[in-house]
N, C-alpha and C positions, 0 to 999 in steps of 0.2 A: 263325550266327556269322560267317556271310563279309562282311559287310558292315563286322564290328569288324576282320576283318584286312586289309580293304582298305585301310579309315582308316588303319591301322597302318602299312601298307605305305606308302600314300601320305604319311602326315605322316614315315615315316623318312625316303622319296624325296626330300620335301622339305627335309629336314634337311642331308641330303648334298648335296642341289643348292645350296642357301645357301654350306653348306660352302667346295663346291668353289669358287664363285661368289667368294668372299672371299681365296682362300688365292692369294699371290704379288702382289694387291692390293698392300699397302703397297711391295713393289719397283718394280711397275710404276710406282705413284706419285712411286718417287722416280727415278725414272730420266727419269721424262716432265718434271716440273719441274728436273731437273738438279742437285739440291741433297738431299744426305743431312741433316737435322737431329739435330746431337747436343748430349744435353745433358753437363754436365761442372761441376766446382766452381771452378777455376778460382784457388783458396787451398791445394791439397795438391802443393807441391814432393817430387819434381821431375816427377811426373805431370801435372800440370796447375796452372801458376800464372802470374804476371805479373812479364814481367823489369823493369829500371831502366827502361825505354822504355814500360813498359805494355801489352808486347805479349802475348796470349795464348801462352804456350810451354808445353815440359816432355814428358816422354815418350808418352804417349794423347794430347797435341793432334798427335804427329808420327805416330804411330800411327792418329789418325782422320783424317787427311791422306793417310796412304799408302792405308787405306783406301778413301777417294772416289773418290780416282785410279784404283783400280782397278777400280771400279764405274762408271767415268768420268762421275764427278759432282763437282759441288764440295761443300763441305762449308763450316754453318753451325752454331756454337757456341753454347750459351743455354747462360748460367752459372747456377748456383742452388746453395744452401746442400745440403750431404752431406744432414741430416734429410730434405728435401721430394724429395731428386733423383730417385730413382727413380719416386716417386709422379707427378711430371709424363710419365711414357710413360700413367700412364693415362688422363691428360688431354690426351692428343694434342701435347704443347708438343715435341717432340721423336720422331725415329724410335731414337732408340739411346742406351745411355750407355755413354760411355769416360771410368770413371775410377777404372781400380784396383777394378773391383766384383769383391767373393768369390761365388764358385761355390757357395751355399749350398743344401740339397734345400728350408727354407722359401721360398726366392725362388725355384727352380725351376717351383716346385706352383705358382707363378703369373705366372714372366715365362721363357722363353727363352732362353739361351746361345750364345753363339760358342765354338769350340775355346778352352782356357783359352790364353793368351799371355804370361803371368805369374806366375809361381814365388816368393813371399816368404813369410817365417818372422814370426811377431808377436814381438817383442821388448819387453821390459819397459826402459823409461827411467825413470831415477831422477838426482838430482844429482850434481855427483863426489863429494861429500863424504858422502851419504848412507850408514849401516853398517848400517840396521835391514831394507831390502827385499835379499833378495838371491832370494828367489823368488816365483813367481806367489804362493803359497800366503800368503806376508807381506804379501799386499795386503789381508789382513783387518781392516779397520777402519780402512785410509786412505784417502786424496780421489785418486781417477784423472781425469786429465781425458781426455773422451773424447767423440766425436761420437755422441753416446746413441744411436741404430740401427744403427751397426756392429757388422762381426764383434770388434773389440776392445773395444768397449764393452760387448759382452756375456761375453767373456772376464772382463773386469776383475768385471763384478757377479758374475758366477760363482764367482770367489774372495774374495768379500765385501767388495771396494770400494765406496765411495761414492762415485757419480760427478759428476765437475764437470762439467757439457754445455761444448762450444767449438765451432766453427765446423770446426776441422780440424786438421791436423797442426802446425801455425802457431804456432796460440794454445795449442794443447796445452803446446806447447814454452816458451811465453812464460811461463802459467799456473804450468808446474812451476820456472822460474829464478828466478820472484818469490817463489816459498814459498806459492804459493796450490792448488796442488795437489802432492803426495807424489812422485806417478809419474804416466807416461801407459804404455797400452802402445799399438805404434805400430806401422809396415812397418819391415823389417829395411833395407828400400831405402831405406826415405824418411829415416831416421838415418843412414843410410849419405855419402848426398849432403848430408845438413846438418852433419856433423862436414866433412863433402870442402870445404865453404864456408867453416864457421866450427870453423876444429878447438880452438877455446882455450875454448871454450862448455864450462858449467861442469853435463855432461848424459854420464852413461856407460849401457850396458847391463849391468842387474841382472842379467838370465834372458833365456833364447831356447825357445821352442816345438822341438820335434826338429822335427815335420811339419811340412814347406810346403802354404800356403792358395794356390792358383789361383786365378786370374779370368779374366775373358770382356767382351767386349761384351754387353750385356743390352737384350732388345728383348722387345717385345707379345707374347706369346704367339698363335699361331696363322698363323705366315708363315713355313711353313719353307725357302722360296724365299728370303726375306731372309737367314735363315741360313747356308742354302748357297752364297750370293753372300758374306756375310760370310766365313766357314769358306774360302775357296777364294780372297778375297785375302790372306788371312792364310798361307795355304797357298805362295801364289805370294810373298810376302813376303821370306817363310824362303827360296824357291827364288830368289830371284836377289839376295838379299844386303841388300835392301833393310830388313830388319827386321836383322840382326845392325849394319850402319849404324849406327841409330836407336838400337840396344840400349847400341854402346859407347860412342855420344857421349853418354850420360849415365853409364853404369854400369861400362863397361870390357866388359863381357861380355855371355852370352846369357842373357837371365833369365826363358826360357819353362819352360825344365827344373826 
């Protein structure tokens, strides 16, 4: 039998030499080309969207900016629709996404986290004039519009909505003013900054979740060298003000807590 636990021995050795062989990989890659690739949507105000200029803005593009900087890379943007975003890390289109992704243990099991940087409550939107939703549980048997693989997409089916698919926070919201969908439920943030725009919008909050959902930067699994590079400018962020900056030019406040 020593010849099976050679094998043994050697196919582990080699298992961990791959391993190790691989791991801090994608940092080194991106420090050597000089360029972080993130992907992001690029349609969810005020996270990530496009001003009257057409410029990529919003809180995670200023967030994956500070980021590079501190990784002393530049950083390059690929937009792509909420449904497919994540699924492009495993096609290599990008090293990271920054955009408002939830902390979830299913995404875990198979991508990566940064320290979470983001503190929001899912909130139920409804019209003003709406009398029939005033809790999650009243979303039984009406039309949510909702970005169908989201954590509020699946809030919403959970309390027996039927869901409208839309592109993002955007359309959710256009979806529900036109009478084409009931409610959406959405970021406590991202209602927050669209009434702070347009506060005569005819869109209130039904219900609020007690718990805050957290998010992260989400990347490949298997690079915890990119983490700890991520994790540690986010870390230096907080420590020299650069993130509370960032925080209150959109929100007034710090909304990692």
């Amino acid at each position: 039998m020593k010849w099976l636990t050679s094998l043994i021995v050697a196919g582990t050795l080699q298992v961990l030499a791959v391993t190790s062989g691989h791991a801090g990989a994608n940092l080194d890659q991106i420090k050597q080309a000089g360029v972080i690739k993130v992907g992001t949507e690029g349609t969810y105000a005020p996270f990530t969207y496009h001003d009257a200029s057409g410029a990529l803005v919003g809180f995670d593009v200023e967030i994956a900016k500070a980021i590079a900087d501190k990784l002393g890379v530049k950083v390059e943007f690929l937009e792509g629709k909420w449904d497919g975003l994540i699924a492009g890390l495993d096609a290599n289109r990008y090293d990271a996404v920054i955009n408002e992704v939830g902390i979830t243990d299913a995404r875990k099991a198979k991508y990566d986290f940064s320290d979470p940087y983001i503190a929001s409550k899912a909130v139920l939107i409804v019209r003003g004039d709406n009398t029939d939703i005033k809790s999650f549980a009243d979303l039984k048997g009406k039309k949510s519009a909702q970005s169908l693989t989201s954590n509020f997409g699946k809030l919403a089916e959970t309390n027996g909505a039927e869901l409208v698919g839309t592109d993002g926070f955007d359309q959710s919201i256009q979806l529900l003013l036109t009478g084409r969908a009931d409610a959406t439920i959405n970021d406590s943030l991202s209602f927050l900054d669209f009434k702070k725009h347009k506060p005569d919008a005819n869109v209130k909050i039904a219900a609020q979740e007690e718990n805050a959902d957290y998010s992260g930067v989400i990347v490949r699994k298997g690079d915890p060298e990119l983490v700890a590079a991520i994790n540690k400018a986010l870390a230096d962020m907080k420590a020299d003000g650069t993130y509370k900056k960032i925080a209150d030019s959109y929100f007034g406040q710090d909304v990692s807590k």
